[in-house]
Kinemage of the C-alpha trace (Angstrom):
@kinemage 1
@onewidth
@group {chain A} dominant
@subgroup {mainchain}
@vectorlist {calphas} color= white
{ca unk a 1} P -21.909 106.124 -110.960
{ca unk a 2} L -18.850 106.601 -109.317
{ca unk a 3} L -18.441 107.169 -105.384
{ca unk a 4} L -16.695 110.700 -104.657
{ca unk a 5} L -15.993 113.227 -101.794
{ca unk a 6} L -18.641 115.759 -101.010
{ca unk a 7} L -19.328 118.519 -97.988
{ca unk a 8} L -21.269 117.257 -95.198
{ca unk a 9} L -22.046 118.270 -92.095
{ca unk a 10} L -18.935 118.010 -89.577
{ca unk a 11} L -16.621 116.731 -92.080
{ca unk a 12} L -16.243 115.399 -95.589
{ca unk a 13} L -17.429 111.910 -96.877
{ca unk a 14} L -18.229 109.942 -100.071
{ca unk a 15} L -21.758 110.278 -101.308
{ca unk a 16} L -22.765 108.836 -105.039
{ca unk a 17} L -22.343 111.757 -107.633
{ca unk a 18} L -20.875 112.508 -110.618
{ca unk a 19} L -16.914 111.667 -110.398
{ca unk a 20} L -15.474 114.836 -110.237
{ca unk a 21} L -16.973 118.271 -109.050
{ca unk a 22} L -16.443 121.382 -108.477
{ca unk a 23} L -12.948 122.206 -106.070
{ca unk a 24} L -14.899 123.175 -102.560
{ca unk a 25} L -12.038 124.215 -99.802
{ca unk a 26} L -8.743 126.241 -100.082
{ca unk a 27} L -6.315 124.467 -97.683
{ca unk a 28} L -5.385 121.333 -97.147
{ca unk a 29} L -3.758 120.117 -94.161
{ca unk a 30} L -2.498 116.933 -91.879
{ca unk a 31} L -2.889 116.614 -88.234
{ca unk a 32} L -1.693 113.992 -85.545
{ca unk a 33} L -3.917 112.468 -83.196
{ca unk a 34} L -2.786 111.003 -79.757
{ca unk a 35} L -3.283 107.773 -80.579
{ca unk a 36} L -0.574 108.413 -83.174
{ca unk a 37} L -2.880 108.225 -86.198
{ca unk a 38} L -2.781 111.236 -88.811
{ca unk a 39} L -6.224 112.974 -90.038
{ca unk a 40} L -6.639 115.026 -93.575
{ca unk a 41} L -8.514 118.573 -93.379
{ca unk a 42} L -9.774 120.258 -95.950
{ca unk a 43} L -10.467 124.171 -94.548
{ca unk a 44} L -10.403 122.503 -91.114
{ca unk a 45} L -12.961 120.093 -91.530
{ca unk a 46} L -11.978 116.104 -91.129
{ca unk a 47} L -11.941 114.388 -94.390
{ca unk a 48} L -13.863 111.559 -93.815
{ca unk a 49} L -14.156 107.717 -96.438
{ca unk a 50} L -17.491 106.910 -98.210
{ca unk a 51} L -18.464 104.382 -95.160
{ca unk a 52} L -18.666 107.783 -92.884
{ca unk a 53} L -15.368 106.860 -90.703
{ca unk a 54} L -12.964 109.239 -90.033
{ca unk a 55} L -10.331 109.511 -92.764
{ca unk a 56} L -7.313 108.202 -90.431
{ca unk a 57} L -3.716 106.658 -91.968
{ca unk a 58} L -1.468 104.855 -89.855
{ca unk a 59} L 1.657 107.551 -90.171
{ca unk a 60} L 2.681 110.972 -91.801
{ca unk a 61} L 4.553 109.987 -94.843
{ca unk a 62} L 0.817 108.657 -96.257
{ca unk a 63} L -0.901 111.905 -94.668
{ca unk a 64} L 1.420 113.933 -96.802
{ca unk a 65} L 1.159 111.945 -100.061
{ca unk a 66} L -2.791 112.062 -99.567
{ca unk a 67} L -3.080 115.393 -98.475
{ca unk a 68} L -0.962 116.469 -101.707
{ca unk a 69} L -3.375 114.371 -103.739
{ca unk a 70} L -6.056 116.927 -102.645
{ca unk a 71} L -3.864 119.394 -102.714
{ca unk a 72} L -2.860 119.989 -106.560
{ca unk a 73} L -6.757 119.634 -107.042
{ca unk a 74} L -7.565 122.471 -109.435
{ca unk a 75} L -11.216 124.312 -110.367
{ca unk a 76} L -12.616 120.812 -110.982
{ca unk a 77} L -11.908 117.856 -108.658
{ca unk a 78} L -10.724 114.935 -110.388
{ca unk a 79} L -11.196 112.425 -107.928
{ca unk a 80} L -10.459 109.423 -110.377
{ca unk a 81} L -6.881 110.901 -110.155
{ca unk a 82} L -6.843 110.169 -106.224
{ca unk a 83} L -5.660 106.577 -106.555
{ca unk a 84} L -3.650 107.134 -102.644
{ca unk a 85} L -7.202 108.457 -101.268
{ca unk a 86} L -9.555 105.514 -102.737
{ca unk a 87} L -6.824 103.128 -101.566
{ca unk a 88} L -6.963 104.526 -98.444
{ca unk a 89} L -11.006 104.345 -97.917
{ca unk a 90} L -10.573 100.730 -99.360
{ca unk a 91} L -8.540 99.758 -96.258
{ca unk a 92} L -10.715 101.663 -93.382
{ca unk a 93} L -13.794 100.611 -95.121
{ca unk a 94} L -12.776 97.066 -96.044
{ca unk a 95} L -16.027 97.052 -98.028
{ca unk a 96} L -15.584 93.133 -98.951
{ca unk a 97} L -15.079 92.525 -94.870
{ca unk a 98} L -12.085 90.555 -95.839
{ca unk a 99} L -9.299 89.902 -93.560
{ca unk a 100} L -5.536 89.244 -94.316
{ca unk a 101} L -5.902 85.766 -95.244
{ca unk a 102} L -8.509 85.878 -97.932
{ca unk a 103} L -6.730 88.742 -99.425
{ca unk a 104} L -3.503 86.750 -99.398
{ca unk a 105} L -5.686 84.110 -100.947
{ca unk a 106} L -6.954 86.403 -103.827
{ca unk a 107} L -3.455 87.442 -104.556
{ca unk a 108} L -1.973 83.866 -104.785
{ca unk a 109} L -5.096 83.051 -107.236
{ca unk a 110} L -3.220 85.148 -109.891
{ca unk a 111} L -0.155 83.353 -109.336
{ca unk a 112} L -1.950 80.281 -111.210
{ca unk a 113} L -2.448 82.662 -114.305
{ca unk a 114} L -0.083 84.759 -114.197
{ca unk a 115} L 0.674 87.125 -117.275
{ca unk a 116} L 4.312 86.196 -117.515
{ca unk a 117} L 3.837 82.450 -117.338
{ca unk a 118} L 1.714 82.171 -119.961
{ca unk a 119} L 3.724 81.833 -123.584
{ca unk a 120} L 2.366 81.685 -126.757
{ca unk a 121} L 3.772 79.073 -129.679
{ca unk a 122} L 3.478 81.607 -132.622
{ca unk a 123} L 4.483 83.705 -134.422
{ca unk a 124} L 8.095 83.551 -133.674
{ca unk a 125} L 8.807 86.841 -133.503
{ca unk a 126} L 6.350 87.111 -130.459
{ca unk a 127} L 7.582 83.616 -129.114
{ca unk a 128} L 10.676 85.581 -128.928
{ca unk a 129} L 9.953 88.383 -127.565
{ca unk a 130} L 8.122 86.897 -124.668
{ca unk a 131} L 11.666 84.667 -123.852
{ca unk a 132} L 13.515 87.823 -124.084
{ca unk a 133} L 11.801 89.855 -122.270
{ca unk a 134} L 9.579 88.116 -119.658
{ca unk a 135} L 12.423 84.980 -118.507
{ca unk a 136} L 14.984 87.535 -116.976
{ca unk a 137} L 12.201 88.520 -114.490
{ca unk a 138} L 10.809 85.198 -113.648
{ca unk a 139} L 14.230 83.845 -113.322
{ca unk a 140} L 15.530 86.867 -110.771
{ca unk a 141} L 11.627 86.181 -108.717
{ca unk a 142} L 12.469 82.677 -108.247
{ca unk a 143} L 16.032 83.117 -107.393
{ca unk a 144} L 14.544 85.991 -104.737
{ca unk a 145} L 12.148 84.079 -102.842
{ca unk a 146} L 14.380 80.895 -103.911
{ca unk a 147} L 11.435 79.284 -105.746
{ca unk a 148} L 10.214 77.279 -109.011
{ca unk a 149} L 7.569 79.054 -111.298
{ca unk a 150} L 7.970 77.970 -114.618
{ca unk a 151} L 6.193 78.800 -117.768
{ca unk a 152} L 4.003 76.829 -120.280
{ca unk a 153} L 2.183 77.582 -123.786
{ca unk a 154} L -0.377 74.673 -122.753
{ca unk a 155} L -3.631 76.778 -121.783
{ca unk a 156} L -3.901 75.432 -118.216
{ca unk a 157} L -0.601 76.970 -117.449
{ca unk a 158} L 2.329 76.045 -115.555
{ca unk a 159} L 2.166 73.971 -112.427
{ca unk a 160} L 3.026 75.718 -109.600
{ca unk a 161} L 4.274 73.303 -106.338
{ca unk a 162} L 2.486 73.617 -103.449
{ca unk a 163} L 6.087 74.707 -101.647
{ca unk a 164} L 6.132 77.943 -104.028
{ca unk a 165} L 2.473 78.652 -102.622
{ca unk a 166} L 3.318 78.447 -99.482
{ca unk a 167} L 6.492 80.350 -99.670
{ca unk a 168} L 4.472 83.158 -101.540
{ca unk a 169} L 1.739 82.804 -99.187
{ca unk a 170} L 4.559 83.677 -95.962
{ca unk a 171} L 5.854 86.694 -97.942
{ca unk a 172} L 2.673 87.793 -98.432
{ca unk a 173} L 1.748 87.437 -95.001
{ca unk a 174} L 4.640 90.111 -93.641
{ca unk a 175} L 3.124 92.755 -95.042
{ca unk a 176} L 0.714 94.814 -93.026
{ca unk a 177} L -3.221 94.976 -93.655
{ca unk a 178} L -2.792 98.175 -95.458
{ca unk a 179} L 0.227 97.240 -98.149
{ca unk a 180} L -1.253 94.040 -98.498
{ca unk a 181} L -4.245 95.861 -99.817
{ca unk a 182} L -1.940 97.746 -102.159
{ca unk a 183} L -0.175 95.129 -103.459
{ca unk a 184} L -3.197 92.942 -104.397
{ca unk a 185} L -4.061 96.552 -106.261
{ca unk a 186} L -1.097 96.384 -108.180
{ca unk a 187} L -0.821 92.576 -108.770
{ca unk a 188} L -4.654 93.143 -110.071
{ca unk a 189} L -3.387 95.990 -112.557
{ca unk a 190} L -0.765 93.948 -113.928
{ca unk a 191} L -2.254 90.554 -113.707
{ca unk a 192} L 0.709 88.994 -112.756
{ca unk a 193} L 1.840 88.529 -109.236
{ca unk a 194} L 5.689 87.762 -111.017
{ca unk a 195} L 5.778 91.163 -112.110
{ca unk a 196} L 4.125 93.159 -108.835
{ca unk a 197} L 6.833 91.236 -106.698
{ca unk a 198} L 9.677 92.438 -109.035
{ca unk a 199} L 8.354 95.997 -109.258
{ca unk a 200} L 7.442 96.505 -105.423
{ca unk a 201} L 11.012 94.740 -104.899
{ca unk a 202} L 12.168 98.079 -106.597
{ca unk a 203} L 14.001 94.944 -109.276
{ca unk a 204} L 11.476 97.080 -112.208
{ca unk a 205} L 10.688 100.644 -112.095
{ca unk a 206} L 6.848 100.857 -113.044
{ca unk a 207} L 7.558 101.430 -116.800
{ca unk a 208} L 8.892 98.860 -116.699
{ca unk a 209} L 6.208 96.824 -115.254
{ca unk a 210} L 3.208 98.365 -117.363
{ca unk a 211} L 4.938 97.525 -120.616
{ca unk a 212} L 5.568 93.653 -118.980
{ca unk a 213} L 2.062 92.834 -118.645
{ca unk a 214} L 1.505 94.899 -122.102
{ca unk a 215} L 4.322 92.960 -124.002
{ca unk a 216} L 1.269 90.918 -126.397
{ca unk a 217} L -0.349 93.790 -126.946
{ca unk a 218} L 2.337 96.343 -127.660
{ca unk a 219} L 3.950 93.770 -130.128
{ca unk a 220} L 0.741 93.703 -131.824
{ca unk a 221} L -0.104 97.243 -131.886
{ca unk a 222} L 3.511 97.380 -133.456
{ca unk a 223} L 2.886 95.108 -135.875
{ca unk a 224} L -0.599 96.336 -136.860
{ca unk a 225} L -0.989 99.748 -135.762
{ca unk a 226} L -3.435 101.327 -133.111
{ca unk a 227} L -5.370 104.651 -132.165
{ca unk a 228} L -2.462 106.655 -130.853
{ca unk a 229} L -4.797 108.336 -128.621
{ca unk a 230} L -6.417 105.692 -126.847
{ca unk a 231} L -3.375 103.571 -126.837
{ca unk a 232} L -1.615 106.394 -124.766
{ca unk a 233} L -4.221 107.256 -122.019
{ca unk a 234} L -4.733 103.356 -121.733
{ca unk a 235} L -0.844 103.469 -120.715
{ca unk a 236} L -1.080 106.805 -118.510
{ca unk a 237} L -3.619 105.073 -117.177
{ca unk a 238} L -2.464 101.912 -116.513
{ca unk a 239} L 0.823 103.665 -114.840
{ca unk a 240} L -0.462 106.154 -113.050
{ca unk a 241} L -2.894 103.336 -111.108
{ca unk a 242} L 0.341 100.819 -110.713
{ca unk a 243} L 3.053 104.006 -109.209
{ca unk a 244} L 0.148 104.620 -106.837
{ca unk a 245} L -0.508 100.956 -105.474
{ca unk a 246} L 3.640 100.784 -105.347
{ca unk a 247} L 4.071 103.791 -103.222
{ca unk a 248} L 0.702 102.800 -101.709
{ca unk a 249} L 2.628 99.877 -100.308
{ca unk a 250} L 5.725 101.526 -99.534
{ca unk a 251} L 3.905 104.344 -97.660
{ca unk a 252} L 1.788 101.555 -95.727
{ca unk a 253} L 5.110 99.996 -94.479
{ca unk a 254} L 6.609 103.579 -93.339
{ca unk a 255} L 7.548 104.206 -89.879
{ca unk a 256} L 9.332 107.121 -90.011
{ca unk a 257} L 7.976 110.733 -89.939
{ca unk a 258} L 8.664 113.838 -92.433
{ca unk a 259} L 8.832 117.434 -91.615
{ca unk a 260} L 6.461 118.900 -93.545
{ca unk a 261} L 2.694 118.853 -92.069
{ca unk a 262} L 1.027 121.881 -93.760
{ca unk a 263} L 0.548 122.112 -97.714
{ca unk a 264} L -1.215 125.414 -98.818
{ca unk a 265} L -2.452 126.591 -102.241
């Protein structure tokens, strides 16, 4: 069962049901509080996450993206579309009770087995393809952060230095609470920490990214054919989750304010 928004008294919260239902309000809309923080209404009633909080985010480029997520909401809401809005309720619920540093901890984890540092020893043309392809981006991360990653076909991977951890771990560490917990979304869509550095570094657009951490697969679905269908919503899928986590992070880091504070059907 998935965890979705439903009508309750005084507001709206997360109750277990069915993950979409039926669209329940006409307008959506963003207001500022005076502590600075922006709320989501749906027909004037405060959105509000699956933990019963009040559905705050930290500045109104975020309240706009969100409130447009409800927004272009149809009959039917979709809520496994609303990547923004379950991000959101992930970092006012913190439903693990993790702080920054375990999260930063979680996130250097997939540094160890990392999708791009892993290389396979056959078939050539796949050998290849993985030099081609994946070196150009792990070469421009560790000239960025001025680092040594490496790569390895042996299965316990590269060895990374304990001065590349800790310069990862720093980086990691300027981000706020909120893009942090985007980030380790993305970097846990792509499996590789490489490639969520790169893309969030604006170095990859996220097509770019997806078809990175994809590169086995794609070469073997080229080689021996797939489902068309299933191949293609795995990839909407996959990119649709990885552009939200991205902005997620950018929007999290936003200080700035827009114009626009009302969106209408």
């Amino acid at each position: 069962m998935a965890r979705v928004h439903s009508l309750a008294p005084g507001g709206v919260r997360d109750q277990w049901q069915e993950p979409q239902r039926k669209k329940f309000y006409q307008d959506v809309n963003i207001s500022q509080r005076e502590d600075g923080l922006f709320e989501i209404n749906l027909d004037r009633r405060k959105l509000k996450t699956p933990g019963g909080k009040l559905f705050t985010v930290p500045n109104e480029a975020l309240a706009v993206a969100v409130a447009t997520e409800w927004d272009v909401q149809k009959d039917t809401l979709k809520f496994y579309t609303m990547n923004l809005t379950t991000l959101c309720n992930t970092a006012l619920d913190n439903p693990t009770q993790r702080d920054k540093e375990q999260i930063i901890a979680a996130a250097l984890k997939f540094l160890e087995t990392d999708t791009i540092c892993y290389r396979v020893e056959e078939p050539p043309g796949l050998v290849e393809l993985q030099t081609n392809e994946w070196d150009p981006v792990l070469n421009w991360v560790e000239k960025r952060y001025n680092v040594i990653i490496g790569s390895s076909s042996s299965i316990m991977g590269p060895q990374i230095t304990e001065e590349t951890k800790d310069t990862f771990r720093q980086h990691l560490g300027s981000y706020n609470f909120w893009a942090l917990t985007g980030l380790e979304f993305v970097i846990t869509q792509l499996k590789s920490l490489v490639l969520s550095f790169a893309l969030v570094d604006r170095h990859l657009t996220v097509e770019q990214a997806v078809l990175l951490s994809r590169l086995e697969e794609e070469y073997q679905i080229q080689r021996w054919g797939n489902v068309e269908w299933a191949h293609d919503y795995d990839m909407y899928e996959l990119r649709a989750r990885t552009a939200a986590g991205t902005l997620f992070v950018h929007l999290s880091s936003e200080s700035s304010s827009v114009k626009r504070k009302l969106l209408q059907d």
